[in-house]
C-alpha positions as CSV (number, residue, x, y, z in Angstrom):
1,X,-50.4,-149.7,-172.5
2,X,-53.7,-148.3,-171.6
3,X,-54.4,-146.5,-168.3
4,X,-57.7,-148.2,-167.8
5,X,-58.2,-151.7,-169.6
6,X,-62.3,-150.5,-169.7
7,X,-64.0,-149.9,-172.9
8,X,-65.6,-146.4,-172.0
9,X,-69.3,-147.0,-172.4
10,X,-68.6,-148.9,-169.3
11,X,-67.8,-146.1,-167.0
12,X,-70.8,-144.4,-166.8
13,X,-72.7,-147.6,-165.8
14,X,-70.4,-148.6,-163.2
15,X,-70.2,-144.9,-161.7
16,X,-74.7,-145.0,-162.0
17,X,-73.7,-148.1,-160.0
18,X,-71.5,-146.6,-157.7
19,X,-70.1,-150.4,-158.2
20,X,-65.8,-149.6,-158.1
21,X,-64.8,-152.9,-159.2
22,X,-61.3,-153.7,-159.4
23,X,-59.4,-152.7,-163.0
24,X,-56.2,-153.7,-164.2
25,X,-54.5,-150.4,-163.6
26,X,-51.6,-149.7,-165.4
27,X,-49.9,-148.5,-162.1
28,X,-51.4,-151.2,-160.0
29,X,-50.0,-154.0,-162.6
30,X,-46.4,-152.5,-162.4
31,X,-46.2,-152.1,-158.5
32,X,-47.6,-155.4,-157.8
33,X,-45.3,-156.9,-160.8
34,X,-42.5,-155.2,-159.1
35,X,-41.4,-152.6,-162.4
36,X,-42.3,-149.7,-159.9
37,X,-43.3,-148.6,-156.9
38,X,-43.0,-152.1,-155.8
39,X,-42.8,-150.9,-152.0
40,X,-45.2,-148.4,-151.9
41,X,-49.0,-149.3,-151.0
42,X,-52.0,-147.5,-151.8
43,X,-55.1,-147.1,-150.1
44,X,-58.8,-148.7,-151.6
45,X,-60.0,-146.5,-154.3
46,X,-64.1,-145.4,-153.3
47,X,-63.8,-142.4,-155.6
48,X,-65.2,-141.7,-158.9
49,X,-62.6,-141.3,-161.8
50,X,-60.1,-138.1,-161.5
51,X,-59.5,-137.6,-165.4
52,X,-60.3,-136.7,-168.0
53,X,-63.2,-133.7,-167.0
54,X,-64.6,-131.3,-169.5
55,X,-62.8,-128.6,-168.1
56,X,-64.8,-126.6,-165.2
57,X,-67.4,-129.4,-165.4
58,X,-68.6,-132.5,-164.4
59,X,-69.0,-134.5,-167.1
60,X,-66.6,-136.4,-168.6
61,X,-64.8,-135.7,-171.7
62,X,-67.1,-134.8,-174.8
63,X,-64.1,-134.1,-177.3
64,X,-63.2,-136.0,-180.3
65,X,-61.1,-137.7,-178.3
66,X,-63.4,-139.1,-175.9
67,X,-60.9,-140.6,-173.1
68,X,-61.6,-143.0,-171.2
69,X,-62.1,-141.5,-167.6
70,X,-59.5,-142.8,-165.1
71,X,-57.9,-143.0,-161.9
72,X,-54.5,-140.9,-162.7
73,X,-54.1,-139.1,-159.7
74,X,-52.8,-141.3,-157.0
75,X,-51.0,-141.3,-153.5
76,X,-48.7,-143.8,-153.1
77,X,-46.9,-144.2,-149.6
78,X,-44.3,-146.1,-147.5
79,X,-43.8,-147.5,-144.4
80,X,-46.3,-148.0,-140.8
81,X,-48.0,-144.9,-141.6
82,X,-51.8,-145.4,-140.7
83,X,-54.2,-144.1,-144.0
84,X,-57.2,-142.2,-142.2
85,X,-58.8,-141.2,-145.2
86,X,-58.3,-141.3,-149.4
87,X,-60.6,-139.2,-151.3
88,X,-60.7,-136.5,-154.1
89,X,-62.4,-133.4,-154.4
90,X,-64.7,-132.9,-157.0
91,X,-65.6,-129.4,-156.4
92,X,-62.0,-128.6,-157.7
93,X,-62.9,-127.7,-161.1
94,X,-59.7,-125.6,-162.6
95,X,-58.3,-128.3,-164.6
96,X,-59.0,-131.8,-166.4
97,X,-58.4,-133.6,-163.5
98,X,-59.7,-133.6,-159.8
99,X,-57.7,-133.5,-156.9
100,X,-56.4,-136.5,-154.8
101,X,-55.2,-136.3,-150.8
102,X,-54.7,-138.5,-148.5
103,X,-54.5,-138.3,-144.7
104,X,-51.9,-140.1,-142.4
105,X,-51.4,-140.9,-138.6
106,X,-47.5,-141.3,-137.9
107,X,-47.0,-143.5,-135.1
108,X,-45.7,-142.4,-132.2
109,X,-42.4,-144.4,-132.1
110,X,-41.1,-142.4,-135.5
111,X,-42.6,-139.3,-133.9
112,X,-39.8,-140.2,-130.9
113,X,-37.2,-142.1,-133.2
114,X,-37.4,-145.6,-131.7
């Protein structure tokens, strides 16, 4: 099964775009089938792919292999947590892949255990 079912000419278009469409994830098919994850939820994705970077680049992979940029690195979460923010950080340029965080507010009632 593919990560990404987009053919990768695609990618750069809809990045020029900045048009994030919905794609059938591999992840996001199996948690909303219920194979995994099923009770996790996941904030919108507004970011540009996470993998596969030339490595301490920008641009996307230029090897033979030419993968198909995708969204790989994920947070996944449970229960009432409130998502503030879900972004990645591109000026992280070490590896093949960028960065993902994700910032929560707890409420207060699991703060004080009722």
């Amino acid at each position: 099964m593919t990560r990404c079912a987009v053919h990768r000419c695609l990618i750069p278009k809809l990045l020029l775009t900045s048009t994030l469409v919905f794609l059938p994830f591999q992840l996001t098919k199996a948690r909303f089938s219920g194979a995994a994850f099923g009770k996790f939820s996941e904030g919108k994705i507004s970011f540009p792919p996470t993998f596969k970077f030339n490595k301490n680049g920008q641009v996307y992979d230029t090897s033979k292999k030419k993968r198909v940029p995708a969204w790989t690195d994920r947070v996944l979460y449970m229960g009432s947590l409130e998502l503030l923010e879900y972004a990645s950080v591109p000026s992280a340029k070490t590896s093949d892949h960028r960065p993902v965080y994700a910032t929560f507010r707890l409420p207060s009632s699991a703060v004080d255990g009722g």
